[in-house]
C-alpha positions in Angstrom: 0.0 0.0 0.0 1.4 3.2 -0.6 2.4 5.6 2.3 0.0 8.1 3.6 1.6 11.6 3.9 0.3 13.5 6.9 0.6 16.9 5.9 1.6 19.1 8.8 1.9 22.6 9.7 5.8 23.4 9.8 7.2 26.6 10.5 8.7 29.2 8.2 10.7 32.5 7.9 9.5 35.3 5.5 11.8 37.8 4.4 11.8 41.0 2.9 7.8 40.4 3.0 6.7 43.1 1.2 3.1 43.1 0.6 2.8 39.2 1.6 2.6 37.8 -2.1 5.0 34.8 -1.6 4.5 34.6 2.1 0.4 33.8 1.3 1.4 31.3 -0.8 3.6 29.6 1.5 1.0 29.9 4.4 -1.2 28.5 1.3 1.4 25.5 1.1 1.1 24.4 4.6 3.6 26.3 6.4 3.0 28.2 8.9 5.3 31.5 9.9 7.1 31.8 12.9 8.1 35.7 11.8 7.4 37.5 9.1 10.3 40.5 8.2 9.2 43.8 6.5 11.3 47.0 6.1 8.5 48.8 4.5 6.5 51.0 6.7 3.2 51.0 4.3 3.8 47.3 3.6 4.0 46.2 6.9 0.7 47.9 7.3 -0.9 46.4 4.5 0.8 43.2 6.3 -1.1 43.7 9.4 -4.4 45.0 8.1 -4.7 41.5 6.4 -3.5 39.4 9.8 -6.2 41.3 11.4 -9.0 40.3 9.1 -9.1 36.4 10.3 -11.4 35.2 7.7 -8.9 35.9 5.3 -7.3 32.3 5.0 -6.7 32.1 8.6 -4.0 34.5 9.0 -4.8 35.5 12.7 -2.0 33.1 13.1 0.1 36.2 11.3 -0.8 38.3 14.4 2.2 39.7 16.5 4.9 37.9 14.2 5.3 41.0 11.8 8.4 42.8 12.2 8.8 45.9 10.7 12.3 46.9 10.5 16.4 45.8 8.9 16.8 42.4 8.5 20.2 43.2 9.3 20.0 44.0 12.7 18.6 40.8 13.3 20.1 37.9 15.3 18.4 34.6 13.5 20.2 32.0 15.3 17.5 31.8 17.6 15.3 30.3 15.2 17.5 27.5 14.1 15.6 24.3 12.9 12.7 26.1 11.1 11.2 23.7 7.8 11.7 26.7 5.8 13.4 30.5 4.7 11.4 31.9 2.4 12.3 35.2 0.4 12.6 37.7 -2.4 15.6 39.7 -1.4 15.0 43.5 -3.1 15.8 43.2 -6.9 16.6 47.0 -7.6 20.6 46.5 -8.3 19.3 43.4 -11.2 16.2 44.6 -12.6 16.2 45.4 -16.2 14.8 49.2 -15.2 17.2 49.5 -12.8 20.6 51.0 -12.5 22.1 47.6 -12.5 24.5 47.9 -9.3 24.4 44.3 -8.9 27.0 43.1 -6.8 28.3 46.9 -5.8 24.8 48.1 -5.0 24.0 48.6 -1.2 20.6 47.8 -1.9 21.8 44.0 -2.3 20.3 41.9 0.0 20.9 38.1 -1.0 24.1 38.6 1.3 21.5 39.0 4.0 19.2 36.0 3.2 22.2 33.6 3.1 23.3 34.3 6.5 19.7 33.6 7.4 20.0 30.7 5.6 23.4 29.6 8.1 22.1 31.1 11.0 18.7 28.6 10.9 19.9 25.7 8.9 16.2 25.4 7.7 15.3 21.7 5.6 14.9 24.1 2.7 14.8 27.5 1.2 13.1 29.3 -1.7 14.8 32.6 -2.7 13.1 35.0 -5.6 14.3 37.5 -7.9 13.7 39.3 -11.4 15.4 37.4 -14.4 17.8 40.4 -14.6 19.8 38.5 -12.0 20.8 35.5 -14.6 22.2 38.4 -16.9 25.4 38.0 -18.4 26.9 40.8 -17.0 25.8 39.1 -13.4 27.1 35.6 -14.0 29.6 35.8 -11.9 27.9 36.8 -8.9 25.0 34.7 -9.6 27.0 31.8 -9.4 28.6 33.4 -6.4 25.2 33.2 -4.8 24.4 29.6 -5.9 27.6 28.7 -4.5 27.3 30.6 -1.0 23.4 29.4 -1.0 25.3 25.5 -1.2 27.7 26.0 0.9 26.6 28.7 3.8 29.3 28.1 6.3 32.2 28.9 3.9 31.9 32.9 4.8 34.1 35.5 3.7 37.5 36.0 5.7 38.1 39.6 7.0 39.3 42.1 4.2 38.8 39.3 1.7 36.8 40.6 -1.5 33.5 38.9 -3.4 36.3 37.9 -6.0 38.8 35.9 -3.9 35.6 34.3 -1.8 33.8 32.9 -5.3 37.4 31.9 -5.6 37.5 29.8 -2.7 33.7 28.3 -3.3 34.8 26.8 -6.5 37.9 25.3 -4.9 36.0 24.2 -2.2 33.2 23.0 -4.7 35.8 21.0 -6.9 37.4 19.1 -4.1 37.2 15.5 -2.9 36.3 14.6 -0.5 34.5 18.2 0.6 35.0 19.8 4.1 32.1 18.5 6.0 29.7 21.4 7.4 26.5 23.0 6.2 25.5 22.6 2.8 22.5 22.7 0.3 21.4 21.1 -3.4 20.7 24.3 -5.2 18.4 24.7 -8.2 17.2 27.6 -9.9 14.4 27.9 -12.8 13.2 31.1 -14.9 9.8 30.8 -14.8 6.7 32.3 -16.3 3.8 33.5 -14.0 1.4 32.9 -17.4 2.6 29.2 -18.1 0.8 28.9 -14.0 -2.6 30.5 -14.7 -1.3 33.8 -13.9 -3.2 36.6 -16.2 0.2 38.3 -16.9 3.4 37.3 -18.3 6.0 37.7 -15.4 9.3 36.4 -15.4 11.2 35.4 -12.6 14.0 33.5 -11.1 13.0 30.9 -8.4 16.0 29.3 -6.3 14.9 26.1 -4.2 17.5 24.6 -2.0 17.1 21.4 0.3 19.9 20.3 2.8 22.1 18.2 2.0 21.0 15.2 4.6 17.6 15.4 2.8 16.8 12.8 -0.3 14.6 15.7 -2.0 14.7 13.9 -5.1 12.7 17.5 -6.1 12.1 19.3 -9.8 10.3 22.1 -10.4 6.6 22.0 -11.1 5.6 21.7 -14.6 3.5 24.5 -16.5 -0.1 24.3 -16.4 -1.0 26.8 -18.8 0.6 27.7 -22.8 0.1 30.5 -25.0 -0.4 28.0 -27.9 -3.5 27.1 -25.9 -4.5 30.5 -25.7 -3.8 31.3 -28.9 -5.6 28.1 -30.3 -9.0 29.2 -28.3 -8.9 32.8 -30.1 -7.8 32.1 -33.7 -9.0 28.4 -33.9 -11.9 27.1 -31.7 -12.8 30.6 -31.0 -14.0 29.0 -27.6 -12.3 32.1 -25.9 -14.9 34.7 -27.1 -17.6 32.5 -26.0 -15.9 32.0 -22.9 -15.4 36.3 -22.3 -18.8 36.9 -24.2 -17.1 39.0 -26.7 -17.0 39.3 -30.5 -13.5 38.4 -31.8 -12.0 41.2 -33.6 -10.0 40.8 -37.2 -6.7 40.6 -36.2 -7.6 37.4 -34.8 -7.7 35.4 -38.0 -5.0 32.5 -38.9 -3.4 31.4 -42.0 -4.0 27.7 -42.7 -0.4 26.9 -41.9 -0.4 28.3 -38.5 -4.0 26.5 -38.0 -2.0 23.5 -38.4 1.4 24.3 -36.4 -1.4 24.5 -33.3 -3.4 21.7 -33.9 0.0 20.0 -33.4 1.0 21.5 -30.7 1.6 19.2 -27.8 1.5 23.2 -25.5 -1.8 23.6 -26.8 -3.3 20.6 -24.7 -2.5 22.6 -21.7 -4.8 25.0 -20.0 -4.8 28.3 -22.0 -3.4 31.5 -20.6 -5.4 33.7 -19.1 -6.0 37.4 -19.9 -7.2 40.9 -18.4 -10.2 40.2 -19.4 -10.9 37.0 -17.7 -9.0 38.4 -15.3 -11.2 41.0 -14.2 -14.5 40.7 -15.6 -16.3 39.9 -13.0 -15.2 43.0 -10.7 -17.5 45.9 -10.9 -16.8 49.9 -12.7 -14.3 51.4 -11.2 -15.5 53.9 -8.7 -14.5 57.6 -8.6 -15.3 58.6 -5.3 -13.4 58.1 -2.8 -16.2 57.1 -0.2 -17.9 54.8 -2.9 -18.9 51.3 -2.0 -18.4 49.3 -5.2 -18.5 45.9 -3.3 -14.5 45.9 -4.1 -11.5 47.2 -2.0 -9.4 49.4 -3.5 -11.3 49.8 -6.9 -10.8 53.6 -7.0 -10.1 54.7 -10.7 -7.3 56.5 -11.5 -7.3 59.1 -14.3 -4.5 60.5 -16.4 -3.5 57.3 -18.3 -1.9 57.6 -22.1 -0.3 55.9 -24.4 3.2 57.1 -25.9 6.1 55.3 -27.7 7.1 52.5 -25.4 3.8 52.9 -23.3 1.4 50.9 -24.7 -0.1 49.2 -22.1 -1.2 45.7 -22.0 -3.9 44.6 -24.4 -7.0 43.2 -22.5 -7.2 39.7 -24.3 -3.9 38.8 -23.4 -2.1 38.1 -20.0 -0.8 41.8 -19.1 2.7 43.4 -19.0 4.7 42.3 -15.8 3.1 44.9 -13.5 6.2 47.8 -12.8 6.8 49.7 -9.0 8.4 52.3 -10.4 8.2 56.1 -8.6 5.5 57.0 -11.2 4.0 53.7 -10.6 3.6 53.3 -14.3 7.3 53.3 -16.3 6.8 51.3 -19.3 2.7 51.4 -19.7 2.7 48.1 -18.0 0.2 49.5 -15.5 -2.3 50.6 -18.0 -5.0 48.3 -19.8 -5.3 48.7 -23.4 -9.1 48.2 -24.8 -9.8 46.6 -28.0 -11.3 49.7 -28.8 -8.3 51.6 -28.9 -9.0 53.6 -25.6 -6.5 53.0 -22.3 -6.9 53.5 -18.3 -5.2 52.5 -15.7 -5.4 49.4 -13.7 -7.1 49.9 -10.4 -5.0 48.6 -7.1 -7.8 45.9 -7.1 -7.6 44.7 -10.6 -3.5 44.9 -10.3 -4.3 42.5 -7.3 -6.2 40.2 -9.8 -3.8 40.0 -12.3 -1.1 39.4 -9.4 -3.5 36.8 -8.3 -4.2 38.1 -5.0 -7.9 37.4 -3.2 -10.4 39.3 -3.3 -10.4 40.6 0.0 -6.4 41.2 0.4 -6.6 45.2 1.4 -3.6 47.2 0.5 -2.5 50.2 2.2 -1.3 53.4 1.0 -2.3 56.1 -2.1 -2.9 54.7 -5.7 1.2 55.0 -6.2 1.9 53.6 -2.7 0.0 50.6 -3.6 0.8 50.0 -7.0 4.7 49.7 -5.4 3.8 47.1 -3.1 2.1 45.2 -5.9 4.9 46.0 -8.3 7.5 44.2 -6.3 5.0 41.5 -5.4 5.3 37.6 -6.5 2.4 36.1 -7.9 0.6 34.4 -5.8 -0.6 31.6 -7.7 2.7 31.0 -9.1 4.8 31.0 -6.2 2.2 29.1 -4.1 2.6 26.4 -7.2 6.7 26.0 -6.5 5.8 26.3 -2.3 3.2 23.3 -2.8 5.7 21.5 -4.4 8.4 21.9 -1.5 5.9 21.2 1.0 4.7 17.8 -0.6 8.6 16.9 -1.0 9.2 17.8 2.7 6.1 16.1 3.9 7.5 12.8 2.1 11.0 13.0 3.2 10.0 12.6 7.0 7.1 10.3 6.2 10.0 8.5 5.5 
């Protein structure tokens, strides 16, 4: 018979929380938070307001464990032993927008969640960033990272630079037999929010490690969703416009040969994308007063959008442009919806939690800009709770048995 998995409740670390994107979906996963660490003052509101709303997938059990202030000044050894450090360490010095700092940037803190990492020795980790991080002008200190995330004991000497330590990781990597001590099985995946069910394509860099003295025997999850399928359901089947109750428009037509190419399509027997539209049809008009009731939180429209060259916005019947937490909360046009009629607005804080895959009744604190930060630098919550499951289930099994 095979063995039953009791799925228990083990505790995590959350850091650099932000507005709670990946730490819901851990909670989601099964684990449950011993502290949660926020530098943000707005965020850690938003943090709380949620924890204080109980029905909102139980996270009373949040209450009194977020702490707003510098990672930094924090000794973790006290919490050695936890299941799980979960984190998203800011991205700022390797986002595309960015200044790309990278390794020189203050603003760097994956030096910060690997010391958490060998100050708790937790069964495993799950670290996430932007895909500017596996640039080629980063390679260097990405594999730094993957080698200090494998090995977290092997810290720099005094006066010793990032050079001379990546130096002494690959010695120390490349030698038989090893230096016993701490150390990790480190993968890392690019993955796309949309190929999860996410309504946006969102790129980002997941990197799971389990200790060594665990047989994880653990891959990433495989998609769920393809833009072939998407694709297929507007220029093929047409199912999609029956699905949105909409009247396709011209430009989704197909030549015979590309009718073909998808009705061979091994993608296009997955799930199909989903779009704005699905996305957030069901949500009521944006109000514009501020005291409105419209049955949604944080559903306030905000006037002023336009499109210019390299500000397009993202077209309603396709996933959206990775949402952007830029000063004027709207850099690229990613935080705009374009209509198929050719006119443009800008996403409300509610329908930017949709298409981040947030519930209903998450409240964000903070103005329009404030909030569109928080969700800016958020992880999807669908698609990070898809990789957390997936740890979960693999702990769960290892100490079954």
């Amino acid at each position: 018979m095979p063995t039953t998995i009791k799925v228990v409740q083990p505790g995590s670390i959350e850091l650099f929380t932000g507005a709670g994107g990946l730490a819901l979906a851990t909670h989601m996963a099964g684990f449950k938070h011993d502290s949660l660490y926020e530098w943000n003052l707005d965020a850690c509101k938003t943090l709380c307001a949620n924890a204080d709303r109980a029905a909102i997938n139980g996270l009373s059990c949040w209450k009194g464990k977020i702490i707003q202030g510098d990672v930094r000044d924090v000794d973790f050894a006290p919490l050695r032993g936890v299941e799980l450090v979960a984190g998203g360490p800011p991205c700022q010095p390797f986002s595309l927008g960015g200044k790309h700092g990278g390794m020189e940037d203050p603003r760097d803190m994956i030096p910060q969640f690997i010391r958490v990492v060998r100050e708790t020795q937790p069964r495993a980790f799950i670290m996430e960033n932007v895909r500017g991080l596996t640039r080629r002008a980063f390679a260097a200190y990405f594999n730094f990272t993957i080698l200090q995330l494998t090995y977290p004991d092997l810290i720099r000497m005094p006066g010793e630079d990032w050079e001379k330590h990546l130096m002494r990781l690959h010695q120390h990597h490349t030698s038989s037999p090893r230096i016993t001590g701490l150390s990790y099985n480190v993968v890392h995946s690019v993955l796309n929010a949309a190929n999860y069910g996410v309504p946006q394509c969102r790129e980002r860099i997941f990197i799971v490690g389990f200790r060594s003295d665990i047989n994880a025997h653990w891959s990433f999850p495989d998609p769920t969703h393809s833009q072939e399928a998407l694709l297929f359901d507007q220029y093929v089947s047409h199912t999609y416009w029956e699905r949105v109750n909409a009247k396709p428009a011209k430009q989704y037509t197909t030549t015979p040969e590309r009718f073909r190419q998808l009705l061979l399509d091994p993608c296009a027997q997955l799930k199909p994308w989903r779009t704005v539209r699905e996305a957030i049809a069901d949500l009521p008009a944006p109000f514009k007063d501020r005291d409105h009731d419209s049955g949604a939180c944080n559903h306030r429209l905000q006037v002023g959008a336009r499109p210019y060259v390299g500000h397009t916005g993202s077209p309603i019947d396709g996933p959206a442009k990775a949402l952007k937490a830029g000063g004027h909360g709207v850099p690229g046009g990613e935080n705009m919806i374009a209509f198929e009629d050719g006119t443009y607005r800008y996403f409300t804080v509610r329908e930017a939690a949709r298409v981040q895959t947030f519930p209903d009744n998450w409240h964000f604190e903070g103005a329009w800009s404030e909030a569109m930060r928080q969700l800016g630098n958020a992880v999807p919550v669908d698609l990070a709770k898809a990789v957390a499951k997936s740890v979960a289930t693999t702990l769960a099994k290892t100490k079954a048995h």
